[in-house]
N, C-alpha and C positions, 0 to 999 in steps of 0.2 A: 749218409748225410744227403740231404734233397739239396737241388740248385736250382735258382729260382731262372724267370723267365724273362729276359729283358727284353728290349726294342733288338730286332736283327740285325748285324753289323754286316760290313762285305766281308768280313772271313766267314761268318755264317752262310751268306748265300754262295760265296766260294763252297763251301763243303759239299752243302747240299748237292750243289750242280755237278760234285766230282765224285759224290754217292749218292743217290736218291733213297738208299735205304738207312743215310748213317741217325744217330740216334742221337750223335752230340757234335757240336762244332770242330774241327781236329786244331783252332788254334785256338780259341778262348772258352769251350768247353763247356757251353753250354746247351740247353734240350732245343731241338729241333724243331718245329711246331709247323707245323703245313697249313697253310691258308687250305680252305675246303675243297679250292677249283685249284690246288696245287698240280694236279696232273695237266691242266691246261699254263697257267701261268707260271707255277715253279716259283711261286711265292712262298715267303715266310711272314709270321705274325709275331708280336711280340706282345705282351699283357693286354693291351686293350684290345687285341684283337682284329686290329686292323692291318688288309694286306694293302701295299703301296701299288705294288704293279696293279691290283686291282680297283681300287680307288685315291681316283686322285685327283681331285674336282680342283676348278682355278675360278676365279671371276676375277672378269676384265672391264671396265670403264669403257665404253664403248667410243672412237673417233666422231666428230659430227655432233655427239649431244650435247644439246643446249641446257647448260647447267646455271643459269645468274638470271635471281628473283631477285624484287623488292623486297623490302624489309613487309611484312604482311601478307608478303606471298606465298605461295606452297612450290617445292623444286621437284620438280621428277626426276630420277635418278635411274637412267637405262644402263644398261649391264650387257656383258653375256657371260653365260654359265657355260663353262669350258670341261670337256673329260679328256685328260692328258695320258689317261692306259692305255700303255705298250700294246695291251694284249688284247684279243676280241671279248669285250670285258663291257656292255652298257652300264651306266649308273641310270638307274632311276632316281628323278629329282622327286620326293614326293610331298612335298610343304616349301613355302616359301611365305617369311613375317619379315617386318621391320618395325624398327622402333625409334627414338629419340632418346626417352627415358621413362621409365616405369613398364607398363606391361605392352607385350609383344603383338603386333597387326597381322591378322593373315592377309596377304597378297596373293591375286589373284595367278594362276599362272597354268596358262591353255596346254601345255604338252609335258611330257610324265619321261619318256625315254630319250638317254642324251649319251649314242653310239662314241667310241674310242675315238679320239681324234675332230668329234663334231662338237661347235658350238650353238647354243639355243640364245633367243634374246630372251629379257625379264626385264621387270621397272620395279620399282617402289615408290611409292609419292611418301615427299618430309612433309608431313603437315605445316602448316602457316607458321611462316618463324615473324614477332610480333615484335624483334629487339635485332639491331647490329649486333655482330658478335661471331662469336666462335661456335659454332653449332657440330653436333656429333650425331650421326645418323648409322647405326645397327644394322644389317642384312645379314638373316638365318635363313638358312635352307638347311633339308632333310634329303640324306640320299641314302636308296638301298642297293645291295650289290645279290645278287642269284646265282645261286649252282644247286642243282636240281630241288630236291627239295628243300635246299636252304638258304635263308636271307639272313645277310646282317645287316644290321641299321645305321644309319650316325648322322653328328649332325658338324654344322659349321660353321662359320661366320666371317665378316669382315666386317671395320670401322670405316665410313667416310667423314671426313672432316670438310664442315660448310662454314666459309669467312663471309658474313652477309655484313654490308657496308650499311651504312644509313644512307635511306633515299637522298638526306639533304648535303650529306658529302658533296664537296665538289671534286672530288677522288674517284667517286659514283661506286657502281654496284661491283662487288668483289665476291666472287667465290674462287675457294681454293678447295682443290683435293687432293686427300694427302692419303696415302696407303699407312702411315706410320711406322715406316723402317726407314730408322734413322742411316741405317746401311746404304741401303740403295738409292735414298732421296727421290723416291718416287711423289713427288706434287706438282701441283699445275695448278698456272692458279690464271682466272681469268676476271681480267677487270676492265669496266668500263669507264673512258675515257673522254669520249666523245658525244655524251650529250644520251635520250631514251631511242634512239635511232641505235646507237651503236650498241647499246645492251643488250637489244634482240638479236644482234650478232656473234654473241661470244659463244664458243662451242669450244669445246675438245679437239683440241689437234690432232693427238695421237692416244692410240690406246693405251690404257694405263691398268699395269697389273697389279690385284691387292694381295696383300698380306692374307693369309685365311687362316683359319686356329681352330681346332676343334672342341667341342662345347658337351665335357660330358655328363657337365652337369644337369643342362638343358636336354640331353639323351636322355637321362634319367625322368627328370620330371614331365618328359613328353610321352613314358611308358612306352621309350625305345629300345631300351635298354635296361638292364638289372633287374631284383625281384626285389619283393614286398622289403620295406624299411630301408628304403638306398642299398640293401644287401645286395653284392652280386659277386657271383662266378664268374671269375677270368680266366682268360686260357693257361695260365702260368699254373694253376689248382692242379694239384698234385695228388694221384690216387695209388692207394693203397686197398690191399684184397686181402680176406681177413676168414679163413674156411676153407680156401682154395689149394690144391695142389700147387708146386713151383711152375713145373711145367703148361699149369693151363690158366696161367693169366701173363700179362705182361710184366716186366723189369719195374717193381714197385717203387714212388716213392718219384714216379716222375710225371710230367703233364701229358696229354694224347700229343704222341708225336708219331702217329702212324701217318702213313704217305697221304691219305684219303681223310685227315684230322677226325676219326671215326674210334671207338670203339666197338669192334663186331662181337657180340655175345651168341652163341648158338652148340649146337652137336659137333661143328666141325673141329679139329685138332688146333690149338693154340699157335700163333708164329713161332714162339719161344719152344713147341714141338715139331717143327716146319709143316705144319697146316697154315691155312687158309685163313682163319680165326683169330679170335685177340682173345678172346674167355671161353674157354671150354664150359656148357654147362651139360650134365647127363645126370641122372637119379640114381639115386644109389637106394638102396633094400636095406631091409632090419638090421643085415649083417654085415652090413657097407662095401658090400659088393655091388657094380653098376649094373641097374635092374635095364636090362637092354630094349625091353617091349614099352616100357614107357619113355624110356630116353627117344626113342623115334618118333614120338610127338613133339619132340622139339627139332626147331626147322636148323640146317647147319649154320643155318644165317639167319635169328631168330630174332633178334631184335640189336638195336645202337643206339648209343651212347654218345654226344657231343656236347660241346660250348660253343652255343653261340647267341649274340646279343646278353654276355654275361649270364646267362643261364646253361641251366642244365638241364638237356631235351633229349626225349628215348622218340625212336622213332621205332612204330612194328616194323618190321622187312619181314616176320614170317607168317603162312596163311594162316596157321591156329592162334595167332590173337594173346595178349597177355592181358595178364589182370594188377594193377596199380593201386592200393589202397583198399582191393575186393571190388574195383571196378574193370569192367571188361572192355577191352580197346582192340578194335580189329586190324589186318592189315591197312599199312599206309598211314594210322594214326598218328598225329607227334602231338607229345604231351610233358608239360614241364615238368621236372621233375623237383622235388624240397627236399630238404632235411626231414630223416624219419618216414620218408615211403619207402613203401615197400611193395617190390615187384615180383610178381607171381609170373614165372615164363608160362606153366599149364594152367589154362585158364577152369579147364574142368574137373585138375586135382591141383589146387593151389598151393595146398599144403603137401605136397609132394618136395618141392626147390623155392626155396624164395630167397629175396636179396635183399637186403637193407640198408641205405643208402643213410649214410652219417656226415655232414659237412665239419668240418675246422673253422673256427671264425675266424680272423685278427682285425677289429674294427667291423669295419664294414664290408670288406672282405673277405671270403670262402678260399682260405689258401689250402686246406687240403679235401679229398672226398675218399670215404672209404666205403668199400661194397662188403660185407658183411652175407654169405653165403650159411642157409640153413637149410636143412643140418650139412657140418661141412663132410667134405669126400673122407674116405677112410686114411687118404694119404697125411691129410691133414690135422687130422685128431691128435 
């Protein structure tokens, strides 16, 4: 029976940190899942993929700006984009839009890297609000997070709430900003009382922190995330091996929960046979004996396997190069992988080992992947 993969709890990251190699939680028993830069941060992930220690973006309402238009005026709305990781962790900020209502503005914004612990400014201008009232102003941004050769993506947002008075009020010009958490009651609201003198005076007292939510729907549609038809691979995708020996694959039927969130495929001996490895692959002969002169074209570290940005991506790590669909990809390539490819480790006898890669749908959803090895070892027949 497979266990799926939820948001990581503190007894998860208790485990973790009191095994770095255990496989499942020791109090609520669920699969382990390693953020990718786990050996640096000691993070865990949970279905969407996201690690916390690693990203964890804030935006703050800046003290001093001057927030209160006329009714027909436009407001500028300065910020700063905050990275709150523990760990030496930059976010790249790489898009930033705003909106009001209907479709989203790109905003302009001069720098890209926003180190642990530093914050950046940013603006957006509300277009001309033309009526008193209750006005709602949008800000998305895009951040990416890196460990060697891999990126995830995401994206996120906040609401500011703008109360613009009628010029002819004798109340005068109001703006209120409100984070919307009814919890915390973070608003502020600044109104002018004293005549068009005292309106160019109303500013931000103190800094105001918003609400942020992540937007994965807008991941999707920004081709940040997921593959073709909103389908995507999460990390909770559960693989199963279907040809293989027990001993040269991993404990089926569970997500990548290796320390390095990696599947290693190659010659080297399987973990599950205390090797080095996660898939044993080697060629077997007419008589399903392992043909040893051709298994040596395969590197012990020949190719991997992950999820990331809800896909599923082979990356080469060995110098002889595979073949994917009968196309040839050399070292250092990464290449997504679908349902129904199929991967050649020898790229100059293809038909020697190849792997075929089956997804499980539920919805929109890939809750399980199975590798399919041909022809399987003699162990497995």
């Amino acid at each position: 029976m497979t266990r799926r993969l939820r948001s990581p709890k503190s007894c998860c990251i208790a485990s973790v940190r009191a095994d770095a190699s255990a496989l499942f939680c020791a109090d609520c028993g669920q699969p382990l899942a390693r953020c990718m830069a786990f050996s640096e941060c000691g993070g865990l992930v949970g279905e969407d993929g996201l690690c916390r220690a690693c990203v964890s973006p804030h935006l703050q309402i800046i003290p001093g700006a001057t927030m209160n238009a006329p009714v027909g005026g436009s407001v500028a709305l300065p910020f700063d984009l905050y990275n709150s990781s523990t760990i030496d962790r930059p976010l790249l900020v790489t898009g930033l839009w705003s909106r009001e209502k209907g479709d989203w503005r790109k905003e302009r914004l001069g720098w890209e890297q926003l180190d642990p612990g530093a914050r950046a400014p940013a603006s957006v201008t509300a277009q001309e609000f033309d009526r008193a009232g209750l006005h709602e102003v949008e800000i998305m941004w895009t951040v990416a997070t890196r460990w060697r050769a891999r990126q995830e993506d995401f994206a996120f947002s906040t609401r500011v709430l703008l109360t613009i008075a009628d010029e002819k009020s004798q109340a005068g010009a109001v703006v209120q900003i409100s984070s919307e958490n009814e919890m915390n009651g973070n608003v502020i609201q600044i109104t002018d009382t004293g005549g068009r003198g005292a309106r160019e005076e109303g500013k931000v007292i103190s800094a105001i922190d918003m609400n942020i939510q992540r937007l994965d729907r807008e991941e999707r549609r920004l081709g940040l995330r997921g593959i073709a038809g909103d389908t995507r691979v999460t990390r909770s995708a559960m693989f199963d091996y279907a040809g293989f020996g027990d001993d040269e694959t991993p404990v089926a039927g569970l997500p990548i929960v290796t320390e390095d969130g990696l599947l290693a495929f190659g010659r080297a001996r399987a973990a599950r046979a205390d090797g080095q490895g996660d898939v044993r692959l080697l060629v077997t002969n007419g008589d399903g004996g392992i043909d040893e002169d051709v298994s040596r074209m395969i590197s012990r570290r020949h190719f991997e396997l992950y999820v990331a940005n809800d896909r599923l991506m082979l990356h080469v790590s060995g110098s002889n190069g595979v073949r994917i669909n009968g196309e040839a990809y050399g070292p250092d390539k990464l290449v997504q992988i679908g349902d129904g490819d199929v991967i050649a480790p020898l790229v100059k006898l293809p038909d020697a080992l190849a792997l075929t890669v089956r997804f499980t749908r539920e919805f929109d959803k890939v809750s399980a992947i199975t590798l399919a090895r041909t022809p399987a070892t003699g162990e497995s027949r």
